[in-house]
VOPAGU-2260 file (C-alpha; in pm, 1 decimal, decimal comma):
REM VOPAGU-2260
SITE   aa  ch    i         X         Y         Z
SITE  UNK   A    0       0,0       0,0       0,0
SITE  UNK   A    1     146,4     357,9     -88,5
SITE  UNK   A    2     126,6     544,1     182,4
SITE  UNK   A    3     -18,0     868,7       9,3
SITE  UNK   A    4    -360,4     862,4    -176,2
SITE  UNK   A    5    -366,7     685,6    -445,1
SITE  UNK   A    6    -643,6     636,5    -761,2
SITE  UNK   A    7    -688,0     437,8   -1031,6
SITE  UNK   A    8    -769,9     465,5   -1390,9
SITE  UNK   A    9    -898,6     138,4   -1570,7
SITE  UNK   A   10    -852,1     152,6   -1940,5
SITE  UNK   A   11   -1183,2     -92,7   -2047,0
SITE  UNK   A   12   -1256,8      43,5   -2405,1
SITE  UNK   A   13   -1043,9    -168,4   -2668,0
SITE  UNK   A   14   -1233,8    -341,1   -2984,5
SITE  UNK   A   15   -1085,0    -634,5   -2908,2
SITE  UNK   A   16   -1048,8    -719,9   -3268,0
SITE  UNK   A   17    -818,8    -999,5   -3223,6
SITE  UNK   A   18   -1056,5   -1156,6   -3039,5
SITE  UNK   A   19   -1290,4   -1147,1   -3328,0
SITE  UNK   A   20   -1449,7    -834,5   -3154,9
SITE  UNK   A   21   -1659,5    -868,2   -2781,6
SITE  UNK   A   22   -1623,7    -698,6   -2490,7
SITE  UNK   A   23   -1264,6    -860,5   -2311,0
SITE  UNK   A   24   -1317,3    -675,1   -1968,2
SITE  UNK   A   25   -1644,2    -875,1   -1890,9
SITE  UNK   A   26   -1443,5   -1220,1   -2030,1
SITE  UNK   A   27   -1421,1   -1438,7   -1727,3
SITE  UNK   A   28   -1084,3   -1623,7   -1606,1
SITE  UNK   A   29   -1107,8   -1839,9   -1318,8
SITE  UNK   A   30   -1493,4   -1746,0   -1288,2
SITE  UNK   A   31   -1476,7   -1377,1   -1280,8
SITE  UNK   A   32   -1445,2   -1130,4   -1547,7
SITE  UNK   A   33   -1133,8    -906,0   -1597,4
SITE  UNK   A   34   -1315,3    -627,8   -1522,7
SITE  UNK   A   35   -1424,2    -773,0   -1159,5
SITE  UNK   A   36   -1098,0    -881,6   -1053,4
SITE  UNK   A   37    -913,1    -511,8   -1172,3
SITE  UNK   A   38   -1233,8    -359,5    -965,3
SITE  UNK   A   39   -1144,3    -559,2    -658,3
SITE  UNK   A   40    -755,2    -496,9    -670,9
SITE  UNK   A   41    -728,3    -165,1    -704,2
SITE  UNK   A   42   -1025,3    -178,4    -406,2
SITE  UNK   A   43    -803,8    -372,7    -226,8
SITE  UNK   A   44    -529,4    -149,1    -241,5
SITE  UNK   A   45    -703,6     150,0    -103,0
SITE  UNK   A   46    -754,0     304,4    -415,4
SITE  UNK   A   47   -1023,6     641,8    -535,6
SITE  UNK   A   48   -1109,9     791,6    -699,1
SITE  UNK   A   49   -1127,7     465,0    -938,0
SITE  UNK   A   50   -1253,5     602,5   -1296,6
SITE  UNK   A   51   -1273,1     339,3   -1560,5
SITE  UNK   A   52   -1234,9     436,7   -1954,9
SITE  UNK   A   53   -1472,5     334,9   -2197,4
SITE  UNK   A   54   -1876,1     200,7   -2260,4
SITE  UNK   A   55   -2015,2     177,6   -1922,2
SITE  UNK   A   56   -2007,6    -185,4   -1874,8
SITE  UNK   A   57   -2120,9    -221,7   -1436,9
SITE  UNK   A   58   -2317,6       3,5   -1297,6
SITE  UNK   A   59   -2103,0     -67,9    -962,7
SITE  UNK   A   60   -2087,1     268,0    -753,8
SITE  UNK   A   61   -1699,9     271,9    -694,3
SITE  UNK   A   62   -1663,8     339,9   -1052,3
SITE  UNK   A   63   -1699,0     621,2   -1204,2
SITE  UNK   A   64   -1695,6     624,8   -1591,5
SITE  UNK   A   65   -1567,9     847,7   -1836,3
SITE  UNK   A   66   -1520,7     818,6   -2210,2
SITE  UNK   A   67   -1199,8     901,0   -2437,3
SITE  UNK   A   68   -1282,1    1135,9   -2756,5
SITE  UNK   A   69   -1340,2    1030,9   -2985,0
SITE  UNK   A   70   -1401,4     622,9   -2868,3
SITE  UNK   A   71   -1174,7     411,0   -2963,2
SITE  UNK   A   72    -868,0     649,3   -3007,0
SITE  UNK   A   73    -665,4     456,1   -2809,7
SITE  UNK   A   74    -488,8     452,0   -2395,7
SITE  UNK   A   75    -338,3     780,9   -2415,8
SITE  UNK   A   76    -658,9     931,3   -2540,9
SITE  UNK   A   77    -784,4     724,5   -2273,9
SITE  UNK   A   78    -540,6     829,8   -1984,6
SITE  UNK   A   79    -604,1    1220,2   -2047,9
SITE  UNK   A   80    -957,5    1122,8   -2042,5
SITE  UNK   A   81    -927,8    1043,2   -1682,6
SITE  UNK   A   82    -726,4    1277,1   -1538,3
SITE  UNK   A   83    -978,9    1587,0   -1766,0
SITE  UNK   A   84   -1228,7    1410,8   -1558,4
SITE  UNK   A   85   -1033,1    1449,8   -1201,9
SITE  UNK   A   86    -978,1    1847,5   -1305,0
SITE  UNK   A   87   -1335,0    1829,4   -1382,5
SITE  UNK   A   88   -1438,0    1766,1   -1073,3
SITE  UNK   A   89   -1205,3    1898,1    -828,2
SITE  UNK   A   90   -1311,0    2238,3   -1019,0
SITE  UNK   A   91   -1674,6    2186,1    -975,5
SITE  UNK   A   92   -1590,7    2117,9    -570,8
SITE  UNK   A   93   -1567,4    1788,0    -577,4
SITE  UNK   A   94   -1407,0    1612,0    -285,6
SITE  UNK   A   95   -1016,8    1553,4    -208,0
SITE  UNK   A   96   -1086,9    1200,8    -293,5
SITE  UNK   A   97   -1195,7    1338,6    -678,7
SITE  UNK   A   98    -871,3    1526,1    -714,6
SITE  UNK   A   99    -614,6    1483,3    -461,2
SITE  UNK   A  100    -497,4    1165,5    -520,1
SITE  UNK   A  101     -88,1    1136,7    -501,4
SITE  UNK   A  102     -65,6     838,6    -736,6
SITE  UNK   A  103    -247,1     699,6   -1010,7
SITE  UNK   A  104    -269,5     334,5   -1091,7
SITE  UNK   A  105    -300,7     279,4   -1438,4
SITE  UNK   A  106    -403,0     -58,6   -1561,4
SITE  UNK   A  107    -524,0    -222,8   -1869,8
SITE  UNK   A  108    -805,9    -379,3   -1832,1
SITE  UNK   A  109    -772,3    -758,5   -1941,0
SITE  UNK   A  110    -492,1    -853,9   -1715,1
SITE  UNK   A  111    -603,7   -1140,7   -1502,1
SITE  UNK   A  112    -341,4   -1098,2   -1208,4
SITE  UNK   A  113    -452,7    -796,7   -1187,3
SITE  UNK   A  114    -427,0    -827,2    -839,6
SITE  UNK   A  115     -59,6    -926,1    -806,1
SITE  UNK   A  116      -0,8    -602,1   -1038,7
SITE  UNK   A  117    -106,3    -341,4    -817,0
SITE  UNK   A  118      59,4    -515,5    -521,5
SITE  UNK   A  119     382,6    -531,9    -692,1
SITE  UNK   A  120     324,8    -156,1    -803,9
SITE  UNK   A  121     259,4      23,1    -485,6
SITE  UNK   A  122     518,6    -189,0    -297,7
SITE  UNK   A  123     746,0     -40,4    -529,1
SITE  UNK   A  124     614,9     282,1    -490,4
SITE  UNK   A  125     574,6     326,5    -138,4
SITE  UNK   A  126     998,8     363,0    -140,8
SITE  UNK   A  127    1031,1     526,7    -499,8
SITE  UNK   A  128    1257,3     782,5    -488,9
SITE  UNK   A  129    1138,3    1167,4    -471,1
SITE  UNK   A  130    1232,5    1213,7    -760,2
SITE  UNK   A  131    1087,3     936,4    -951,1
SITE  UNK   A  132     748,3    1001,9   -1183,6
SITE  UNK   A  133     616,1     693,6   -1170,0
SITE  UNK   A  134     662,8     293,3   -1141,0
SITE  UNK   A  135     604,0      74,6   -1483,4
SITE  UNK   A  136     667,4    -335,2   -1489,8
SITE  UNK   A  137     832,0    -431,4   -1779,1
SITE  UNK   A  138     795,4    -741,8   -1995,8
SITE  UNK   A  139    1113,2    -890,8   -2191,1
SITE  UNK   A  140    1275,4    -569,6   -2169,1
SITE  UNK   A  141     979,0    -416,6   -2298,1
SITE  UNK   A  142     757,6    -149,5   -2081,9
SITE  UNK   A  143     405,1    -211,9   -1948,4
SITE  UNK   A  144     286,8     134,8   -1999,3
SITE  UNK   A  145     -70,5      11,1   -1881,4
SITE  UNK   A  146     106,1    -159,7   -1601,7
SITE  UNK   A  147     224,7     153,2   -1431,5
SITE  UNK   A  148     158,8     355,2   -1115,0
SITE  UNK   A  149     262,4     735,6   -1208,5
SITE  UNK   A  150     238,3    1094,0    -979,4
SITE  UNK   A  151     -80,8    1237,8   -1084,8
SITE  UNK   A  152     130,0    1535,7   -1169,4
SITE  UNK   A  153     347,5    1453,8   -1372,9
SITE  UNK   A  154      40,1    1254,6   -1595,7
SITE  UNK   A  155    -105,8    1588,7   -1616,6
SITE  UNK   A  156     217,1    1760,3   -1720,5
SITE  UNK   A  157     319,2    1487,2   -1962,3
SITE  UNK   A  158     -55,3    1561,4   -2136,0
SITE  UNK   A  159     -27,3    1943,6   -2137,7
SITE  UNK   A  160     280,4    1899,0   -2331,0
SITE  UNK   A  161     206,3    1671,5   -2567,0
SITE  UNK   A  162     188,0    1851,1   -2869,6
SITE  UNK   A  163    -124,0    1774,7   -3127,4
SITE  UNK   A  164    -380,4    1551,9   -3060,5
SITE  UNK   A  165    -364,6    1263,9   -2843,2
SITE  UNK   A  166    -599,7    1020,9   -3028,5
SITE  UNK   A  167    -435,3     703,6   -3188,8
SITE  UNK   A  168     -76,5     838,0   -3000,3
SITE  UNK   A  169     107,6     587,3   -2841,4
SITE  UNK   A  170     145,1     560,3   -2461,4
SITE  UNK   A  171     548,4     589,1   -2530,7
SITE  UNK   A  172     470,0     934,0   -2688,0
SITE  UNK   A  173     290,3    1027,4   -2379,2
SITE  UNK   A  174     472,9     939,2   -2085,9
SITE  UNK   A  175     768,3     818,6   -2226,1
SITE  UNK   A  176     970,4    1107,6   -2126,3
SITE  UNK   A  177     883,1    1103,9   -1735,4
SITE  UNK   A  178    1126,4     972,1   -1489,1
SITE  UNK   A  179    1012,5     623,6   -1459,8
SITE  UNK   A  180    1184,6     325,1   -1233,6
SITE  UNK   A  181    1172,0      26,5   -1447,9
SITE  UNK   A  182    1076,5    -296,2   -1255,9
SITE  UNK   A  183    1102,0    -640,6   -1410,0
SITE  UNK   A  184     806,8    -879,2   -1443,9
SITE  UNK   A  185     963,4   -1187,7   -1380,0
SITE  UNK   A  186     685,8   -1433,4   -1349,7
SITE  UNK   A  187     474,8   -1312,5   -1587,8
SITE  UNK   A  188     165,8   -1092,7   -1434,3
SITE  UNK   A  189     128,5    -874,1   -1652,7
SITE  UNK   A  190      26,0   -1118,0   -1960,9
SITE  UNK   A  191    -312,8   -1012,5   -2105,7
SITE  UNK   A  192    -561,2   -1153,1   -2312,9
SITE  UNK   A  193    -535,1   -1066,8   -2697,5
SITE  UNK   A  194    -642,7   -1352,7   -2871,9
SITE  UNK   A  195    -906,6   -1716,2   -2808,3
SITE  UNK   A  196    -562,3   -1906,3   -2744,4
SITE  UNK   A  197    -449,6   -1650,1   -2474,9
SITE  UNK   A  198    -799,3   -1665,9   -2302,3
SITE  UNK   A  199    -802,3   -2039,6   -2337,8
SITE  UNK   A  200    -433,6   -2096,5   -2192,9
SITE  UNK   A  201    -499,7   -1836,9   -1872,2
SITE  UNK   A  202    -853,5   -2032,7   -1808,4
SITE  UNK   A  203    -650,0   -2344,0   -1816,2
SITE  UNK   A  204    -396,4   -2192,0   -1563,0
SITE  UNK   A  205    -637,5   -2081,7   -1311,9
SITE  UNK   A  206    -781,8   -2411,2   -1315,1
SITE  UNK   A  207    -486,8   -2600,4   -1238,5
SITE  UNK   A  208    -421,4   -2329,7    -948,9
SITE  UNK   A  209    -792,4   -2359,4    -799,2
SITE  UNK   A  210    -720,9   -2762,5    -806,4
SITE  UNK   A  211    -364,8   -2717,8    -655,2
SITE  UNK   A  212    -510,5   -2467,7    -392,1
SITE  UNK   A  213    -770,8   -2732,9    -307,0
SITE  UNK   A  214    -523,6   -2992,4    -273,3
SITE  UNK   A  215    -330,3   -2728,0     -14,5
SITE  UNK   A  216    -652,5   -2664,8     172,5
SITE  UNK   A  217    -765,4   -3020,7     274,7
SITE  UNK   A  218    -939,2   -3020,0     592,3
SITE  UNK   A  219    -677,0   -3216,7     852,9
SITE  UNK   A  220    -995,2   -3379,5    1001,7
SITE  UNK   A  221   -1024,0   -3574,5     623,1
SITE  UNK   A  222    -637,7   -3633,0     604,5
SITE  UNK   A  223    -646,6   -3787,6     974,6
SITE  UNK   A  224    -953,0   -3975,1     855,7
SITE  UNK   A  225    -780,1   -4106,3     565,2
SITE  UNK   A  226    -443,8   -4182,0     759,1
SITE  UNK   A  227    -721,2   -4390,6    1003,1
SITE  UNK   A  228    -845,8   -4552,6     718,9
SITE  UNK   A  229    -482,6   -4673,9     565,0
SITE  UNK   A  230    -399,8   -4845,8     917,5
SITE  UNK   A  231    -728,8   -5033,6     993,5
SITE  UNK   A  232    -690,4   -5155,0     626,6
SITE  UNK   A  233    -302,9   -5310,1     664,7
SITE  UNK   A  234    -354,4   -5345,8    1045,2
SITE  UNK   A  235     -72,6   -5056,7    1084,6
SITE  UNK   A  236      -6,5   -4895,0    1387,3
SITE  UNK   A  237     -28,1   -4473,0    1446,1
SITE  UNK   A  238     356,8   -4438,5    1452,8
SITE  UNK   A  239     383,2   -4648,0    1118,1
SITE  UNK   A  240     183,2   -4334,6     929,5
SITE  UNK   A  241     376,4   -4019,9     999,1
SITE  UNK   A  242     196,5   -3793,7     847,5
SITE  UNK   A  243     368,5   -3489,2     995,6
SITE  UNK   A  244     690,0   -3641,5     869,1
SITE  UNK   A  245     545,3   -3757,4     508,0
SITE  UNK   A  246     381,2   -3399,4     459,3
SITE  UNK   A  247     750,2   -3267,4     532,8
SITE  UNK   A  248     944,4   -3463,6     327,3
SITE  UNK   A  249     656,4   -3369,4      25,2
SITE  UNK   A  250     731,4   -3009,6      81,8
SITE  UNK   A  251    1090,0   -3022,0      97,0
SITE  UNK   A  252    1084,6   -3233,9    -228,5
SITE  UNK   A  253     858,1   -2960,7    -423,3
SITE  UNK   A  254    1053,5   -2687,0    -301,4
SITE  UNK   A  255    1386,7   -2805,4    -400,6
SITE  UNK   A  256    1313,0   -3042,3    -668,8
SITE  UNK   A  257     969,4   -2989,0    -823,4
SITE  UNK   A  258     618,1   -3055,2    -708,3
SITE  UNK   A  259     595,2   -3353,7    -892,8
SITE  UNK   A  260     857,8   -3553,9    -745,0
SITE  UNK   A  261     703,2   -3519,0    -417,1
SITE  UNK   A  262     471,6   -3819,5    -445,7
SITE  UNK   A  263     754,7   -4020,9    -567,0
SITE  UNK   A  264    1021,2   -3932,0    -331,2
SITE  UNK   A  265     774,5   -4039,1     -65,6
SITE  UNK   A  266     724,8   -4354,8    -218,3
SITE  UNK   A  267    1082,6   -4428,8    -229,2
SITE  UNK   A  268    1195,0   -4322,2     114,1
SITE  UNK   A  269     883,3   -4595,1     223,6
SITE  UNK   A  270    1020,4   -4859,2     -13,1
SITE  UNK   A  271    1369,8   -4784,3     117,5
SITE  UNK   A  272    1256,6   -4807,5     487,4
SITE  UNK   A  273    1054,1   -5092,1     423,9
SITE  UNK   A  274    1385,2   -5306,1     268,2
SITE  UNK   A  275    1574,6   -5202,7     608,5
SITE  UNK   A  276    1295,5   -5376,4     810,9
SITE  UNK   A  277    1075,3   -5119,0     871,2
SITE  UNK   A  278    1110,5   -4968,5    1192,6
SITE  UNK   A  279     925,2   -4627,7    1280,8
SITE  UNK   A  280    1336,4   -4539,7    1328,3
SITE  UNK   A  281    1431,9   -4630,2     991,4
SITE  UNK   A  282    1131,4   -4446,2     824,5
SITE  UNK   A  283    1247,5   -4152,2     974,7
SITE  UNK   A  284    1639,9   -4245,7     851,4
SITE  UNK   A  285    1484,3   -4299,9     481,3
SITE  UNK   A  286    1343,1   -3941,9     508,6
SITE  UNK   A  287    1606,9   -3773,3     628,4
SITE  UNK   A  288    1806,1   -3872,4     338,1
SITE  UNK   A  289    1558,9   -3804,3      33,5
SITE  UNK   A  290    1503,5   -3458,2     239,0
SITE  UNK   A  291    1900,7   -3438,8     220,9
SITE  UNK   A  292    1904,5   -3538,7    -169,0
SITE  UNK   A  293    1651,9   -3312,0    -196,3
SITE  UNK   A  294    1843,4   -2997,1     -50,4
SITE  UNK   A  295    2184,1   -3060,2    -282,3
SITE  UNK   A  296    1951,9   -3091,1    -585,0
SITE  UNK   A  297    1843,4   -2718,9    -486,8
SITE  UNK   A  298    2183,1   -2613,4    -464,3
SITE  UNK   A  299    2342,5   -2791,6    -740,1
């Protein structure tokens, strides 16, 4: 969280004509639309005002729409939009909220981790230098300008100089001359959705994470069940099933090997233990060592 005020603007108002036209803000990923999870982030984070650019697609009261002229004329059209509108209405008396925000978040708006954006963004810029205009990820060397968090100030400045008009100008032509700090996107957050094959690949991601988190958030009442289960069914006794130990060695193995060879690993420390006769002492021997294995593979 930045510790001054902070806004958002949400740039909703693309064609989408790489995905054969549509609306991509109200496309859902992981059962909720882009536009929802953007919404809740920047919520999250503390943001308003929160003014989203383009057709007015949710009537939801924390927004507050506004519309680049002419439509379609692309985000820096879009990004002068907003800020017009937060002149607008601090002029008219609107509230600090309406124009005294510090910082403005600016985010396109068919990014699903959306969320991890605008944490990564105001952690950077809650210790950006003074002197700094604003915060943008970049992607393969190449900047996010609609992954950015930028001094209200220096938005407005950048748009008072540009020189003609700002319709169908690039967002390097805009803000491209501020003082930005670069930061890296190194695990990929700021991917959008541009075509069917992007949407279908980033459903297919959120699925496997909504499985995996599942599998993290098993109730230990069913795991002790199951344990209870496995030892009334090979007439084993409570200290032949650590599961304290077995849930160890699985995380040590995913962490410094891959998640994968968890399952395995355990399997092999049991076959090993079972070879050396068995004992609740030798289990725990068997473990130690795969765990050991398991660290030098990190480091190696």
């Amino acid at each position: 969280m930045i510790a001054s005020t902070v806004g958002a603007i949400l740039l909703v108002g693309g064609r989408a004509t790489r995905m054969g036209g549509g609306v991509k803000p109200l496309l859902e990923v992981g059962g909720r639309t882009l536009l929802s999870r953007a919404l809740a982030a920047v919520t999250d984070a503390g943001c308003a005002p929160i003014l989203a650019v383009g057709p007015e697609l949710d009537p939801d009261p924390r927004l507050r729409w506004v519309r680049e002229d002419p439509p379609f004329s692309g985000p820096a059209a879009a990004i002068a939009a907003a800020v017009a509108a937060l002149e607008h209405r601090a002029g008219d008396g609107g509230s600090d909220d309406d124009g005294g925000a510090e910082w403005m978040l600016v985010l396109a708006g068919d990014l699903p981790h959306a969320d991890r954006v605008v944490t990564r963004l105001t952690s950077a810029a809650s210790s950006a230098p003074p002197h700094a205009d604003a915060v943008v990820l970049t992607a393969d060397g190449h900047p996010q300008w609609l992954a950015g968090v930028y001094r209200t100030h220096a938005l407005r400045a950048s748009i008072r100089a540009a020189t003609g008009e700002l319709a169908d100008s690039s967002c390097r032509a805009l803000l491209g001359r501020l003082d930005i700090t670069w930061l890296a996107d190194e695990d990929g957050i700021t991917a959008d959705i541009d075509t069917p094959a992007d949407l279908a690949r980033m459903r297919a991601a959120f699925e496997e994470e909504t499985v995996s988190e599942s599998s993290r958030t098993l109730p230990p009442e069913a795991l002790d069940e199951w344990a209870l289960a496995l030892r009334e069914r090979f007439d084993l006794d409570a200290e032949d099933v650590p599961i304290g130990l077995i849930l160890d060695l699985a995380r040590d193995v995913a962490n410094g090997v891959a998640r994968p060879a968890a399952p395995f690993s355990a399997f092999v420390a049991g076959l090993v233990a079972g070879r050396a006769g068995g004992t609740p002492e030798q289990v725990r021997e068997a473990v130690a060592a795969v765990v050991e294995l398991a660290g030098d593979w990190k480091e190696s």
